[in-house]
C-alpha positions as CSV (number, residue, x, y, z in Angstrom):
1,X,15.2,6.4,36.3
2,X,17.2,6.1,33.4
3,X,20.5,5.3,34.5
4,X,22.1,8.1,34.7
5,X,20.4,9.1,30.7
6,X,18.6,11.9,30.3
7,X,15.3,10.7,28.7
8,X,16.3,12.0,25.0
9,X,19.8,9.9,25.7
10,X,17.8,6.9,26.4
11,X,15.5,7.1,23.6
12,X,18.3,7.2,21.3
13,X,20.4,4.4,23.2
14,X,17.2,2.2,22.8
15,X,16.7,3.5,19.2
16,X,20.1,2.3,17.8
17,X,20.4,-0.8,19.8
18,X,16.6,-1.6,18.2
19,X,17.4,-0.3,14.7
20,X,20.7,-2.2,14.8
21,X,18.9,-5.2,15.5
22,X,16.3,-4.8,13.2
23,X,18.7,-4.6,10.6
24,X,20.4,-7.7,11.1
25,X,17.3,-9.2,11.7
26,X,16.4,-8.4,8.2
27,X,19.6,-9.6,6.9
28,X,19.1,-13.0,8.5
29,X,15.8,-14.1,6.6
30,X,14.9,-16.2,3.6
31,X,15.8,-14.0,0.8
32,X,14.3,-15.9,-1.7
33,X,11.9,-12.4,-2.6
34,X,12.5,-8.5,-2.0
35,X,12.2,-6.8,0.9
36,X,9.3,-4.9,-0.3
37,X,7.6,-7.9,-1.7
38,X,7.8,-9.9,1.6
39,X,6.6,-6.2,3.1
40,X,3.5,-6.4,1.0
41,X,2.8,-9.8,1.7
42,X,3.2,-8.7,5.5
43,X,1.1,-5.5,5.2
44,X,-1.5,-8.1,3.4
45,X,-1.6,-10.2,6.4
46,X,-1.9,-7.7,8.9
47,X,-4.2,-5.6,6.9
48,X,-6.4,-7.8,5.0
49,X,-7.2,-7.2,1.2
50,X,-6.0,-3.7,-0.3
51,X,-6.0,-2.1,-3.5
52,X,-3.0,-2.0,-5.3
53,X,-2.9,2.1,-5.1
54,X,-3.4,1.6,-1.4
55,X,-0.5,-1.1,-1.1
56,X,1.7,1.2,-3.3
57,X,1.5,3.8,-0.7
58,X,1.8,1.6,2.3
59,X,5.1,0.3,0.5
60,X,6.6,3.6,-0.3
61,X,6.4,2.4,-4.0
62,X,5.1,3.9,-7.3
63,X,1.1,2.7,-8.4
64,X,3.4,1.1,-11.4
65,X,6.1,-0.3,-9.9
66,X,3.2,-2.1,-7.0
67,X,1.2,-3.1,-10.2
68,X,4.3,-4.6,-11.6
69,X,5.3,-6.6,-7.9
70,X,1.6,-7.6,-7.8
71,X,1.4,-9.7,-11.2
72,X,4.8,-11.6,-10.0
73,X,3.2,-12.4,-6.2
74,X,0.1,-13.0,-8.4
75,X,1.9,-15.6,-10.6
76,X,4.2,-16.9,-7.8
77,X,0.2,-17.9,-6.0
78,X,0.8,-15.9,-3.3
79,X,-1.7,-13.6,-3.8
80,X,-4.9,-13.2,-6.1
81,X,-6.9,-10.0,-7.2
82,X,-10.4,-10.0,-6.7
83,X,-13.5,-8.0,-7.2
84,X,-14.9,-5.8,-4.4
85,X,-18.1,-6.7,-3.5
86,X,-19.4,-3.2,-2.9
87,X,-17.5,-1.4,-5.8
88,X,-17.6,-3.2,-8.8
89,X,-14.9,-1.2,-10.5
90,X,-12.2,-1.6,-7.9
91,X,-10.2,-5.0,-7.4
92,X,-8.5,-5.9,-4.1
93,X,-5.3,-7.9,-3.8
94,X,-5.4,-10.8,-1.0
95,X,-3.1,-13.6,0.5
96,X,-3.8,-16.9,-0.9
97,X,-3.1,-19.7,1.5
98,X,0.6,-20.2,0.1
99,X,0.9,-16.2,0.6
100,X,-0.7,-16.9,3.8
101,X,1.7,-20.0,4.5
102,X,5.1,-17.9,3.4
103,X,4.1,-15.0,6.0
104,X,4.1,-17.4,8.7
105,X,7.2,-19.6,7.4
106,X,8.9,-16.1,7.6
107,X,8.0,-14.9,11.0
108,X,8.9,-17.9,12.5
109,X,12.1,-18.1,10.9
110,X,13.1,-14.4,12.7
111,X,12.0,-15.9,15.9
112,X,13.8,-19.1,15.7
113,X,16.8,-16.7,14.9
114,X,16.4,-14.4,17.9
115,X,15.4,-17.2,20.2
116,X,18.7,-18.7,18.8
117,X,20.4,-15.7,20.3
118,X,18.7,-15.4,23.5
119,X,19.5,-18.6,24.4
120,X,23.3,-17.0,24.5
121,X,22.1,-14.8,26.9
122,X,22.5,-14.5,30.7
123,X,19.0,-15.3,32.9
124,X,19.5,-11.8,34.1
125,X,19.3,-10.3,30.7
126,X,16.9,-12.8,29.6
127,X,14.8,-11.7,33.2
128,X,15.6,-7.4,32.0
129,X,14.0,-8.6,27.8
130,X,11.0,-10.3,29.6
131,X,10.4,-7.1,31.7
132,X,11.2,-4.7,29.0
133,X,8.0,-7.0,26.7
134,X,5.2,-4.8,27.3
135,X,7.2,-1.7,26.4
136,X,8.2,-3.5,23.3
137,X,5.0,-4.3,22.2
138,X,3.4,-0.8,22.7
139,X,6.6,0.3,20.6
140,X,5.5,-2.0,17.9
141,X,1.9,-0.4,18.7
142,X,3.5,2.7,17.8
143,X,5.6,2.2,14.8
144,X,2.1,0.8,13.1
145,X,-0.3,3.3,13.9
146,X,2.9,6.2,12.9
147,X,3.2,4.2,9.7
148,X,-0.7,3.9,8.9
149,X,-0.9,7.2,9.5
150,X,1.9,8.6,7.3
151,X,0.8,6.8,4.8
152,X,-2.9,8.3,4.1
């Protein structure tokens, strides 16, 4: 079933050949902002409006240091703070439409990048990634609900 792998070989086969991509994934985009920045603007997007305590945690970051991050998005436009309707003492951060706009700008620019490097692939490799999709996506399924929850 696995080629000849155990199951606990396979995972880690898949693991590195997955972490090794995600790593030079992340070295090919725009690095015009942090990591954790563009990660906060992602975790906005996904996530909606948060409070900075709550983005600091999802960000592995101090309350300071997110506070600090926020006030540059904030004066870059990329994000405002706003009010909470129900709680009048606690202010949300949210995408503006540029924020909004740069999350996009950056997600297609890694796709554009990996469809680059398909397209060097062989249809039978290309035929195994299109089988392997719904795995992939219940992995990325996964790796959000582990990370939400590690985070509370």
């Amino acid at each position: 079933m696995f080629s000849g792998m155990s199951r606990r070989g396979a995972s880690a086969a898949i693991g590195a050949a997955l972490y090794g991509l995600a790593t030079r994934a992340a070295r090919r985009l725009p690095r015009d902002m942090s990591l954790t920045s563009a990660a906060t603007l992602a975790t906005l997007a996904r996530t909606g409006p948060r409070r900075i305590t709550d983005l600091a945690a999802a960000e592995g970051v101090t309350q300071p240091a997110m506070t600090a991050l926020v006030r540059v998005l904030e004066e870059s436009g990329l994000v405002e703070r706003r009010g909470d309707a129900s709680d009048k003492r606690v202010t949300r951060v949210c995408l503006t439409e540029a924020g909004a706009s740069y999350v996009r700008m950056r997600r297609q620019a890694g796709v554009d990048a990996f469809e680059r490097l398909i397209g060097g692939l062989t249809h039978d490799e290309v035929d195994a990634l299109v089988a392997a999709l719904p795995a992939l996506k219940h992995l990325e399924e996964l790796e959000t609900r582990d990370r939400d929850g590690s985070k509370r």
